[in-house]
N, C-alpha and C positions, 0 to 999 in steps of 0.2 A: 504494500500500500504506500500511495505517492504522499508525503505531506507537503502542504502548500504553505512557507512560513513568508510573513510579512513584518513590515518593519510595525511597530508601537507607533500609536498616531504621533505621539508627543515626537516619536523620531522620521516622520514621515515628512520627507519636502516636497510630494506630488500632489499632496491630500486636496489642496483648493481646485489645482486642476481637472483631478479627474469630478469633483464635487459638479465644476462647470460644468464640463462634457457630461456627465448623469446628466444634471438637470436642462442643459440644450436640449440635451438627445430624447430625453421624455417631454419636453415639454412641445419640442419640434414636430416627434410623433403625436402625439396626443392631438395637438392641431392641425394634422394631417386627416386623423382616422374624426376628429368633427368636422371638416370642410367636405368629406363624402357626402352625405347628408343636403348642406347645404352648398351643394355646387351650384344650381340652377340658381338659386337666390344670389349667391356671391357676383354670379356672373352678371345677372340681370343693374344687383347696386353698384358696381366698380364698373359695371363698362368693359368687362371682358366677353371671352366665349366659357361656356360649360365646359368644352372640352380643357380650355385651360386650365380652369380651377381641378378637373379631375385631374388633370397631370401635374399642377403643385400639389394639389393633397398624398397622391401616390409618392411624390418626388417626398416633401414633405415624412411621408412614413417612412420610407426608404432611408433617409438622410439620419434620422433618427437612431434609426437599427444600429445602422452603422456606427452612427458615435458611440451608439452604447457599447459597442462590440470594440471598439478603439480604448474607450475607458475602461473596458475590464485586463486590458493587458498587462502583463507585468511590467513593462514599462511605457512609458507613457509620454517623452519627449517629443519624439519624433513624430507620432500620431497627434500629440494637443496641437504641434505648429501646422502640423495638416491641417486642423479641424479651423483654428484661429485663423490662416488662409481663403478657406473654404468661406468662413463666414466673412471674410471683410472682402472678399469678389459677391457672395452673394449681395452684402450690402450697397455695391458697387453698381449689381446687373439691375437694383432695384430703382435706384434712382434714372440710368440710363434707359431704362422701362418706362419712366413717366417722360424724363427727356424727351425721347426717340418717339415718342407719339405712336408707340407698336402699335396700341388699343386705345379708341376713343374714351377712355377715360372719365368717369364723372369727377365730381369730388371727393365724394366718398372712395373712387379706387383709388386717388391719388393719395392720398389719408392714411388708407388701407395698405396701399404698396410700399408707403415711405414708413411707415410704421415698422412692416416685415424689418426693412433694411434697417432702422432703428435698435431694435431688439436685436438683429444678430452683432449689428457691432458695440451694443451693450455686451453680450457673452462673447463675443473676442476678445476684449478689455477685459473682462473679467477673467478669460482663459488665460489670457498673455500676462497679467498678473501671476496666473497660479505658473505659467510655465517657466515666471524671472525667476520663479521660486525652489525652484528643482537645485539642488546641487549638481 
């Protein structure tokens, strides 16, 4: 039998990190698996198509798995600058999204989209905190 030994929190310098990526990764999911539901709604207040919201929602859970699956490693460097990466381009494609006039847009999508982007590079910052923190 394998045993799994980890460091004592007190001696732990990845703890904030992977704390972010938990809580990204479920929080990302979680608002994937509610935007099923209401795609046609999403679509109709923001100004997008259904198909899209079904494919951020999908993306959305998708995206989630993965950090969780990133945060359970035993190390966790190289995966958080992934993840911290990943969310300051998403926060990037969101703004370029209201930019670029992809989708007519109401207020509310614009609100909506600049938000997403908001919140991920909230948990970037908060990831890049935990990963200055790493020995």
């Amino acid at each position: 039998m394998a045993a799994i030994t980890t460091p004592k929190l007190h001696e732990s310098t990845d703890s904030l990190l992977r704390l972010a990526m938990r809580a990204d990764g479920i929080l990302t999911g979680l608002a994937g698996v509610a935007a099923i539901p209401l795609a046609g709604w999403l679509a109709e207040i923001s100004g997008t198509t259904t198909t899209f919201e079904y494919a951020m929602a999908a993306f959305f859970i998708a995206y989630g798995v993965v950090v969780l699956g990133l945060a359970a490693l035993p190390s966790v460097r190289r995966a958080g600058m992934a993840v911290i990466i990943a969310n300051v381009v998403y926060a990037v494609a969101a703004v370029v999204l209201v930019l670029v006039d992809v989708f007519p847009l109401t207020t509310i999508g614009v609100v909506l989209t600049l938000a997403t982007g908001a919140y991920t590079l909230v948990f970037a910052e908060l990831q890049y905190q935990g990963w200055r923190r790493i020995k």
